[in-house]
C-alpha positions in Angstrom: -0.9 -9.7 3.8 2.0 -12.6 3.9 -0.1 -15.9 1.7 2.2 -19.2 1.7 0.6 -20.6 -1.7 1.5 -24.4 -3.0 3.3 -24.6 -6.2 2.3 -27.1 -8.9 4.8 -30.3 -8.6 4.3 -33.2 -11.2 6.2 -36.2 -9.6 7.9 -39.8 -11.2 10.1 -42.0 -10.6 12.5 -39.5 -11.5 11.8 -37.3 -9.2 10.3 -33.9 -9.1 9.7 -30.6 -10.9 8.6 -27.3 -9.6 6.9 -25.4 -11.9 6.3 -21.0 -11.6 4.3 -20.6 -14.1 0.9 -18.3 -14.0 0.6 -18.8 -10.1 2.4 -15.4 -9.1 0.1 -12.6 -8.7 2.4 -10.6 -11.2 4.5 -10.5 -13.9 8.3 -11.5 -12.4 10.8 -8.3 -13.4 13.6 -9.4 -11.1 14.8 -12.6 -9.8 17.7 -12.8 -7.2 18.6 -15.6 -4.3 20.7 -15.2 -1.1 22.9 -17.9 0.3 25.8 -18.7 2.7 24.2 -16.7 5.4 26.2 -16.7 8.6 23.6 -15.9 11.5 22.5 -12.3 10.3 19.0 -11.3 9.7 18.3 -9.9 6.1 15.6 -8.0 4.8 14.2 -5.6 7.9 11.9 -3.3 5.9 9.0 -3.2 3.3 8.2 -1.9 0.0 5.9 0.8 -1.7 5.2 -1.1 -4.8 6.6 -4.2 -5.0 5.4 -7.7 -4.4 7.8 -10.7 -3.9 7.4 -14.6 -3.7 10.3 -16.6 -1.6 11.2 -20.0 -2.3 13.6 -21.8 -0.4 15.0 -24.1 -2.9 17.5 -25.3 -0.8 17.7 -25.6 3.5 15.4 -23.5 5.1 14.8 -20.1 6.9 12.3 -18.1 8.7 10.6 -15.5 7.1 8.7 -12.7 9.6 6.2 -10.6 9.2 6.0 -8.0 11.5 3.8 -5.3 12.6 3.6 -2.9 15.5 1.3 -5.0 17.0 2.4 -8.4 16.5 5.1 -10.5 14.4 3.8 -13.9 12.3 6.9 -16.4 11.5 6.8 -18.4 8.2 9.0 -21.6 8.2 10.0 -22.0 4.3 11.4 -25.6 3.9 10.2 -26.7 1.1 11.4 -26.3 -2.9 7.4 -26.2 -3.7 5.8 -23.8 -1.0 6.2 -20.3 -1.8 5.3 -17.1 0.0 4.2 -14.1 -1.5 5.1 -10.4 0.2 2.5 -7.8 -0.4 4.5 -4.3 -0.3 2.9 -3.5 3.0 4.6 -6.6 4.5 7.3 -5.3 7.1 10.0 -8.5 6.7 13.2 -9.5 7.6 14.7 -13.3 6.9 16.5 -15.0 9.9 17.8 -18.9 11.1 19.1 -19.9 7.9 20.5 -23.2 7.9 23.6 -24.4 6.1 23.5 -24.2 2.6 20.6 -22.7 2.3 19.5 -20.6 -1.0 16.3 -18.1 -0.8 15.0 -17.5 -4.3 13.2 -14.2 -4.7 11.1 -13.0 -7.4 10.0 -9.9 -7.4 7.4 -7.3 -9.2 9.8 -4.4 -9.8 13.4 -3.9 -11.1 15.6 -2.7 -8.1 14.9 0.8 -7.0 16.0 1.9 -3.6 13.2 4.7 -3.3 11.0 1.5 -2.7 12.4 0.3 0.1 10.8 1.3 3.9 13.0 0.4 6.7 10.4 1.6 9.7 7.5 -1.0 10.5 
C-alpha cells in the first residue's frame, strides 16, 4: 500500500536541502524524472517486483492509486514529501502543472516483463 513519508530537510539562512539517504525501503537501481507534461496521464499500471518513491521536485501532480474498488489521490507538491509505490500499487500520474519534474526512484533496473497494465 501507497505511504507519503517525510524526507529529512536541514534548513538556514541559505535555504534548504533534501536529503535521500537510508529512508527508502530499498536499495535505489534506477533513477528517472518526467517533465513537460502536456495534459496526458502517465503511468496506468503496476509492477511485479518493483518498488518506487516519487518526488516532485518541482510543480506538482496527482498521483492515484487505484483499485477495483476504489481510487486514493495523492497531491505531491512538495520537494521533501515523498511517496513510496509498493508493486501491487495500480498508478497512473495526472494534473501536472507547468514545469513540473516527477523524480522516480525505483527498486529494479527497467524490465518490461514487470509492468501490469490491468488493475
Amino acid at each position: 500500500m501507497a505511504e507519503l513519508i517525510q524526507l529529512p530537510t536541514f534548513t538556514d539562512n541559505r535555504g534548504k536541502l533534501t536529503v535521500i539517504e537510508k529512508c527508502l525501503p530499498f536499495d535505489i537501481e534506477r533513477v528517472y524524472y518526467i517533465y513537460d507534461v502536456d495534459d496526458s496521464i502517465r503511468g496506468w499500471h503496476k509492477h511485479k517486483k518493483t518498488v518506487q518513491a516519487a518526488v516532485a521536485v518541482s510543480g506538482e501532480c496527482t498521483i492515484v492509486i487505484k483499485t477495483l474498488d476504489s481510487e486514493r489521490k495523492y497531491q505531491l507538491n512538495r520537494p521533501d514529501q515523498c511517496l513510496i509505490l509498493m508493486p501491487d500499487d495500480f498508478h497512473y500520474m495526472e494534473n501536472f502543472s507547468q514545469h513540473a519534474v516527477l523524480m522516480v526512484l525505483a527498486s529494479e533496473f527497467f524490465d518490461p516483463n514487470d509492468y501490469i497494465t490491468e488493475i
